[in-house]
Each structure stands twice: as C-alpha cells, then as structure tokens.
C-alpha positions in Angstrom: 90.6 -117.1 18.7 87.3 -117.4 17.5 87.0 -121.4 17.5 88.2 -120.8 20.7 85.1 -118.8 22.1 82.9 -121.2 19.6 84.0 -124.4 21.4 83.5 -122.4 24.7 79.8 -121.8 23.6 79.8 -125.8 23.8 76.9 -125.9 20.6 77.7 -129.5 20.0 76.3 -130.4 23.6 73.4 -133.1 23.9 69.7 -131.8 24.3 71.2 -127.6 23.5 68.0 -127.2 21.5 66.0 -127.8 24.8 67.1 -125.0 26.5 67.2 -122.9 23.4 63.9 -123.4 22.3 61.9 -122.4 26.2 64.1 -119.6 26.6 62.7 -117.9 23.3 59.2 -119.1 24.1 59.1 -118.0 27.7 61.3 -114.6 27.3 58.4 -114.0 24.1 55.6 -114.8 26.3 57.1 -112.5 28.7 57.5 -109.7 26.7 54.0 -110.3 25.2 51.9 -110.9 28.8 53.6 -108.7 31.1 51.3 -105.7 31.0 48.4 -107.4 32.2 49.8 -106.2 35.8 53.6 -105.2 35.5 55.4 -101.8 34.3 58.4 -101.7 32.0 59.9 -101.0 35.2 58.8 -104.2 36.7 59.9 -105.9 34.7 63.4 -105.0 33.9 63.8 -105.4 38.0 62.0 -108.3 38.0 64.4 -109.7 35.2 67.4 -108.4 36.7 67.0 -109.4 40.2 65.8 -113.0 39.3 68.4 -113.4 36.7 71.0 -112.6 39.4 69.9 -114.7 42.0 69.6 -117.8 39.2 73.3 -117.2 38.5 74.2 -117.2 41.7 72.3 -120.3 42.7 73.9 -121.7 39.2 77.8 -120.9 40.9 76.8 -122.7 44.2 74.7 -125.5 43.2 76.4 -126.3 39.9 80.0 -126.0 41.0 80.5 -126.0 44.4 78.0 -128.5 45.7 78.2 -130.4 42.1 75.0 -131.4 42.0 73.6 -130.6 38.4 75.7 -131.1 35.1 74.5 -128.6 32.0 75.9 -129.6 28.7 80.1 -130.5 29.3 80.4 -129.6 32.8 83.6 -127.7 32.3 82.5 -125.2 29.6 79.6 -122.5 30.4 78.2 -123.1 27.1 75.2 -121.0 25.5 72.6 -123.6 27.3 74.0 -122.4 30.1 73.4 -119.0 29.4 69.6 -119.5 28.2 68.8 -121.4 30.5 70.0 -119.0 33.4 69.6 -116.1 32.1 65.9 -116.2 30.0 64.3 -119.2 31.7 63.8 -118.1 35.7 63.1 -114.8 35.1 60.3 -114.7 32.0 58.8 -117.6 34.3 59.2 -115.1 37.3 57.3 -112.3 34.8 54.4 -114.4 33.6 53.4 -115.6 37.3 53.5 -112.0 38.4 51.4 -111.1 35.4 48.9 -113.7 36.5 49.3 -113.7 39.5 45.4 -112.6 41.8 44.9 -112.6 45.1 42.4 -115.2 44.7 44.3 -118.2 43.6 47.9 -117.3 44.6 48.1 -121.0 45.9 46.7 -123.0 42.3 48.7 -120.5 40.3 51.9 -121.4 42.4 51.5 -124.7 42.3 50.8 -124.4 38.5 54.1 -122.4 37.9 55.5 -125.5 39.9 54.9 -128.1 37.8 55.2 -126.2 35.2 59.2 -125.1 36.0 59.1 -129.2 37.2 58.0 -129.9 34.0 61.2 -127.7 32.1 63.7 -129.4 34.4 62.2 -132.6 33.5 62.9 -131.8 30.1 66.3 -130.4 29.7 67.0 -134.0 31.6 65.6 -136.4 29.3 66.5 -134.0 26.4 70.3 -134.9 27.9 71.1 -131.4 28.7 71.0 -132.0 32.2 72.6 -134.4 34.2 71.7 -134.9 38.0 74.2 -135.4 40.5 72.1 -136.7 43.3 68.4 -136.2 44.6 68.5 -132.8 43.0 64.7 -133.4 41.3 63.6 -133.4 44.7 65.4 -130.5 46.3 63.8 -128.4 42.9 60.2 -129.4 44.5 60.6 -127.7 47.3 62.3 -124.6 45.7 60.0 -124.0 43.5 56.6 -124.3 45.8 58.8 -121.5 48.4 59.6 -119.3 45.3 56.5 -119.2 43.9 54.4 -119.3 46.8 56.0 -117.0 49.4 59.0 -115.3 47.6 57.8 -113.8 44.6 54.3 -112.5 45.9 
C-alpha cells in the first residue's frame, strides 16, 4: 500500500525539482513579505481562494481541454501539488504585498513575466509538456489576473 501511494506521488517524473524548488522559495518569500500590507487574515484568504481557483483551473485545463501535461499525465504526482497549491497563491501574496497605487501597471506586468518566466521553466526543466498554443493563452491570463483581478 505504501509503494502504491509512493508511485502515485510520481517522484521519478522529469524536471520534479523545478516545481519543488519555486514552491518553497515563493511560499518562504510569502510568508516572510506579507506584512508589508496584508493581515494574517489576508493572507490565509488570499491563499485559500487562489489555491482553489488554481485547482480548478488545473481540472479544466489539464484534463478536460488537455492542454498542459505535468509530470505522467495520469498520476497527480507531488509536482502537481506544489505547483498548484504553493506557486499561484505565494505569487498572489507577494504582488499584493507590493502592490501601490502608483505602479499597479509595471508591477503587473513584472509579476507577468515573472509567472511567464516559472512556466517557462517547469517546461524546459521537462515537467511541463504543452499541448497546443497554451504559452500564449498564459500571457493573457496573467496580464487580467494581475492587472484587474487581484487589485
């Protein structure tokens, strides 16, 4: 039973120490920076909500559209999990931790290359495998979160 739920956390897939390795730095540069402008309670809503939306974006775009592969498609392995559950949301933290009225549009579009720059990554890392014009779509998603849905 338990090389059963080890071979389910897929740890022999290519590029896992991507994922793994910007999930602990952002979630610990979340943790650290959030009190320049957020509450405990922001946070943990923050976190939530975003972490919630990312899985659910993860069921639609990942298996019923098919258009990303993480790791062995079939498996929801632990890169999976980082990368879903630590990723978006300590990203989602920092902006709102930096985020003045100022220079909502450089930050955004800072936080955009910057998530661009992750997904770029995890795919030549070989964690990621794109089914399509996906790199594309992830443009525009970003520039909407960052610029109109998280302010």
């Amino acid at each position: 039973m338990l090389e059963q739920a080890v071979q389910h956390l897929d740890l022999s897939a290519h590029g896992l120490w991507f994922p793994i390795t910007v999930s602990l730095c952002l979630f610990a540069l979340a943790l650290v920076l959030f009190k320049r402008q957020l509450t405990w309670r922001d946070f943990y809503i923050t976190f939530s909500v975003v972490g919630f939306v990312c899985w659910l974006c993860d069921v639609i775009i990942t298996r019923v559209f098919n258009m990303i592969d993480l790791g062995d498609p079939k498996v929801t392995g632990l890169g999976d999990i980082v990368s879903y559950t630590f990723i978006p949301p300590s990203l989602s933290i920092l902006f709102l931790a930096y985020l003045p009225n100022k220079n909502k549009w450089l930050l955004s579009l800072l936080f955009c290359a910057g998530s661009l720059l992750i997904e770029y990554g995890m795919i030549k890392s070989g964690y990621m495998r794109l089914n399509g014009c996906f790199f594309v779509y992830s443009i525009v998603v970003y520039f909407i979160v960052y610029a109109f849905v998280l302010p």
